[in-house]
FIVOTI-953424 format. One record per residue (C-alpha): x, y, z; residue number from 0. Coordinates in Angstrom, 2 decimals. Layout:
N
east north up n
X Y Z NUM;
...
END
This chain:
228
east north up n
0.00 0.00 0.00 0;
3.22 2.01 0.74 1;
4.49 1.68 -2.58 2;
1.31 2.71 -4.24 3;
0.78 5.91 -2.58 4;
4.45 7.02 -3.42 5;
4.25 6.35 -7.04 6;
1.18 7.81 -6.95 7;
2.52 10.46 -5.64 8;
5.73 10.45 -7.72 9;
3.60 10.21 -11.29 10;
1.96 13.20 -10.45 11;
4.64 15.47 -10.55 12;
6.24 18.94 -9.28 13;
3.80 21.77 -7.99 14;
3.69 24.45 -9.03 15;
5.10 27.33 -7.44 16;
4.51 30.74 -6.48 17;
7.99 32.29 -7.69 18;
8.24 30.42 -11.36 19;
6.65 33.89 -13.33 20;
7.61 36.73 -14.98 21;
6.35 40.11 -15.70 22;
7.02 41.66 -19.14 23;
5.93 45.71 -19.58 24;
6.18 47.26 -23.20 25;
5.32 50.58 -23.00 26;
3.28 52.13 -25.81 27;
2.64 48.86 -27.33 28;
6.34 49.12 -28.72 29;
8.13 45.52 -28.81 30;
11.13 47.09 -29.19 31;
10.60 49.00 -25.59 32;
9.48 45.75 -23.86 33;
11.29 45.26 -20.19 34;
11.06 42.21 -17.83 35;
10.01 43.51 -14.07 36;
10.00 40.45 -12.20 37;
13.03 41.04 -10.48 38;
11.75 43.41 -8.63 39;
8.40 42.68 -8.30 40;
7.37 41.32 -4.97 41;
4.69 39.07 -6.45 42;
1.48 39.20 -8.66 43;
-2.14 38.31 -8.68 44;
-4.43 38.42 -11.68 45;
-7.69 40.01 -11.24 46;
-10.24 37.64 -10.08 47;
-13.62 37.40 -12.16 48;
-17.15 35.48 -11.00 49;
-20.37 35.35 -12.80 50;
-23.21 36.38 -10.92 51;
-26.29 34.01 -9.86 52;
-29.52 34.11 -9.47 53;
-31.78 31.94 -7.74 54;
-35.02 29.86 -8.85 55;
-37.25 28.96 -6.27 56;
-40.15 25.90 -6.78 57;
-41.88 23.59 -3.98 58;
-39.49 24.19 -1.39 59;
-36.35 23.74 -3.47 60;
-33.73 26.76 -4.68 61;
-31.29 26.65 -7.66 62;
-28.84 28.91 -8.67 63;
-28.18 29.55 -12.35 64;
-26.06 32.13 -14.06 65;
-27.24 35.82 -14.51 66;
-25.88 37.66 -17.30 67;
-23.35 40.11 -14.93 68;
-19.55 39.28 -14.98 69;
-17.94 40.78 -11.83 70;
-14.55 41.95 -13.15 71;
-12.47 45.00 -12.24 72;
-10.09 45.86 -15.04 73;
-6.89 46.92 -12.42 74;
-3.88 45.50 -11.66 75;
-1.70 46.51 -8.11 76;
1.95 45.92 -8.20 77;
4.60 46.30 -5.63 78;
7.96 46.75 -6.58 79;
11.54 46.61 -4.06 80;
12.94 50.02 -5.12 81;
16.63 49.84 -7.02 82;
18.90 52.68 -5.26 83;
18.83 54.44 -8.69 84;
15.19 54.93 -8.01 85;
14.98 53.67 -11.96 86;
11.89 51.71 -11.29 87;
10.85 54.67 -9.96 88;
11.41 56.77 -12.71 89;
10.13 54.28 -15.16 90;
6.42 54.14 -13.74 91;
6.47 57.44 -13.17 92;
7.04 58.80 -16.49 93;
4.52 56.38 -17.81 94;
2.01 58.22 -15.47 95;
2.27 61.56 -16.63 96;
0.80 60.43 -20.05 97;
-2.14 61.00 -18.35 98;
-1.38 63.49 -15.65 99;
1.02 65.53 -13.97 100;
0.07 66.73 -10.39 101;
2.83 69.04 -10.23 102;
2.14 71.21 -13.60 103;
-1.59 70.69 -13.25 104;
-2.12 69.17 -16.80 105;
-3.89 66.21 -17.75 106;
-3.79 64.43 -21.31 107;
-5.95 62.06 -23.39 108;
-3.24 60.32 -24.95 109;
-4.52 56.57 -25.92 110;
-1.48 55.87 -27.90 111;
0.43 55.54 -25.13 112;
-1.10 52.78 -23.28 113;
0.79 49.91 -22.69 114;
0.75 45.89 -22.62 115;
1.67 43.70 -19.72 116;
2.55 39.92 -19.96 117;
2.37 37.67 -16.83 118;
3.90 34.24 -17.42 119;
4.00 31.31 -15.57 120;
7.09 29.30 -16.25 121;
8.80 25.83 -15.81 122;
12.28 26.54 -15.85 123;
14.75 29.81 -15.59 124;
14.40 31.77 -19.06 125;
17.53 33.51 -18.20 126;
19.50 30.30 -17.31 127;
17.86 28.38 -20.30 128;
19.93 30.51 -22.78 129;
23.22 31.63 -21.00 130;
22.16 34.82 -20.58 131;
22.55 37.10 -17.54 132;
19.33 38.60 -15.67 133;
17.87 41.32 -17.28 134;
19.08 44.17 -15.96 135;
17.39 47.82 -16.96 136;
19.62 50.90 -17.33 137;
19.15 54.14 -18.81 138;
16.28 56.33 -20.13 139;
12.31 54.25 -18.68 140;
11.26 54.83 -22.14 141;
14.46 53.64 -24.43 142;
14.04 49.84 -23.29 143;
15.25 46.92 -21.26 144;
18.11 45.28 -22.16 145;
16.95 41.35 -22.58 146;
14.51 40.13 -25.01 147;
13.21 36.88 -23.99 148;
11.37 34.11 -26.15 149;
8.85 34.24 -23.85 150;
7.11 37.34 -25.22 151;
5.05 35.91 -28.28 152;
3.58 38.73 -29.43 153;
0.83 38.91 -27.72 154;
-0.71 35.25 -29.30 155;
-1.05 34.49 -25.85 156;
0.17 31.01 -26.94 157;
2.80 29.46 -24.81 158;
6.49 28.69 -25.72 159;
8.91 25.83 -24.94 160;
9.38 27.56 -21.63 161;
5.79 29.06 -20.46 162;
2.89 27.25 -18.71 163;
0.10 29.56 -18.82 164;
0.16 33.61 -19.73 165;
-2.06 36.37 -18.61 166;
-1.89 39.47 -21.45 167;
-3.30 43.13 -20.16 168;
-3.73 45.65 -23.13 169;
-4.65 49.30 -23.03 170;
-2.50 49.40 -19.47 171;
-2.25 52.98 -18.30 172;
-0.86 54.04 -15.12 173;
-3.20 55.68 -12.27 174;
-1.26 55.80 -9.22 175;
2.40 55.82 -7.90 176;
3.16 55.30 -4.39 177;
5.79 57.81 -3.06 178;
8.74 56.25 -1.15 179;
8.78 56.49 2.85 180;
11.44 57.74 4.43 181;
12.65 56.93 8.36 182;
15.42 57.51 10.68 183;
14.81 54.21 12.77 184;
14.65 51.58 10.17 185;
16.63 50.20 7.23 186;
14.38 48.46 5.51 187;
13.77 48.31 1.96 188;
11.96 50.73 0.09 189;
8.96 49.69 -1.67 190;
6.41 51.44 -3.86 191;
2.94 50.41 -5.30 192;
1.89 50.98 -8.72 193;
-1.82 51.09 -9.76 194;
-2.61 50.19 -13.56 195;
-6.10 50.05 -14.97 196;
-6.38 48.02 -18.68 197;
-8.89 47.85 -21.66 198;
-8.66 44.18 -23.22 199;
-6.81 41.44 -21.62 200;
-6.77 37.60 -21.88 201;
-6.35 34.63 -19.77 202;
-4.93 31.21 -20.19 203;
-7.62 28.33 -21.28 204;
-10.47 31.04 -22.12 205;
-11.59 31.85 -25.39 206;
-10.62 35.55 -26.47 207;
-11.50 38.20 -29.06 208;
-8.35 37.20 -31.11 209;
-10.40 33.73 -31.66 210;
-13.02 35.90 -33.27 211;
-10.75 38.08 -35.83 212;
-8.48 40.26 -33.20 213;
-8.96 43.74 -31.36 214;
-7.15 46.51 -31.52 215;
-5.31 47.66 -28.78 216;
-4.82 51.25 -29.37 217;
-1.31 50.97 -29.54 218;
0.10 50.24 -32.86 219;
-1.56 51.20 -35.99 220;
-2.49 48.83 -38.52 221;
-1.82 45.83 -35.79 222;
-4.39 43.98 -33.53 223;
-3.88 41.73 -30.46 224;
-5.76 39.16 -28.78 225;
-7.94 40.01 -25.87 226;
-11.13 39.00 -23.85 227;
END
């Protein structure tokens, strides 16, 4: 009986994992701008959707069956360790003054700058699986990252060799940035929150718009991506 259970247990597997994902960012829909953030990231959770219910009552019985409401907040929250170059910084918050800047008073309507962010569970290292070094970002938020993985599929939201499942956000513009806080008594990390709200998006093992001809994004002209 011994032996059974462990080769039960044995055919069934690893588990997954909380920390096998990355977090790809391309801002303005720009491939050639994309940069991987899960270095920094302290972890992620996709927004959670249920379908509403109604109830049907009959001779002392009650069923539920589906009412035609999706629950479904289109916003993402990310925390992020902050580098001592205050780059991540930087980055997020030059990606929110495409729609506002507090300090000048002005406000935009600028649609062509909304972004696309990739979530991917994985089953092995992406960096280690090609030799290369972790991505590291440097420079100007808006020039790009420095790595360009084969994980990014552009925006198919089909897996490759080294992806499990993806979750793709489109029309991703930035709301909020969390200042940094500041203390004589502790030493402690900084981190800062980042609040993103997005148009289209698309999750693993659910039919999408792309299935039905492709959306646009509102990012690149002449190009549509995949979305629910």
């Amino acid at each position: 009986m011994g032996t059974n259970a462990i080769s039960t247990l044995l055919s069934l597997g690893n588990d997954a994992t909380k920390n096998m994902f990355d977090v790809y960012y391309t801002p303005g829909g720009d491939d050639a701008k994309e940069v991987q953030l899960s270095g920094r990231l302290t972890g992620f959770t996709p927004p959670q959707w249920t379908i509403e219910k109604h109830d049907n009552s009959y001779h002392g019985h009650t069923i539920s069956l589906p009412s035609t409401k999706v629950n479904f907040e289109r916003k993402l929250e990310l925390e992020f360790r902050l580098d001592a170059n205050y780059e991540y910084y930087k980055f997020w918050r030059t990606l929110a003054q495409y729609a506002g800047n507090p300090c000048t008073g002005g406000v935009a309507n600028a649609p062509l700058n909304t972004g696309i962010l990739h979530v991917v569970a994985i089953k092995d290292n992406i960096m280690g699986a090609g030799g290369d070094k972790a991505p590291a970002y440097y420079g100007d938020p808006l020039s790009g990252g420095s790595h360009k993985s084969d994980a990014k599929n552009a925006g198919s939201n089909q897996v490759s060799d080294h992806e499990v499942a993806r979750w793709s956000f489109y029309n991703c513009w930035v709301a909020e940035t969390s200042e940094p806080e500041f203390s004589t008594e502790s030493g402690d990390v900084q981190t800062f929150k980042v609040t993103i709200y997005f148009g289209h998006c698309a999750y693993p093992y659910s039919q999408t718009n792309a299935e039905a001809g492709g959306i646009p994004t509102g990012n690149e002209s002449g190009k549509s991506e995949g979305g629910k």
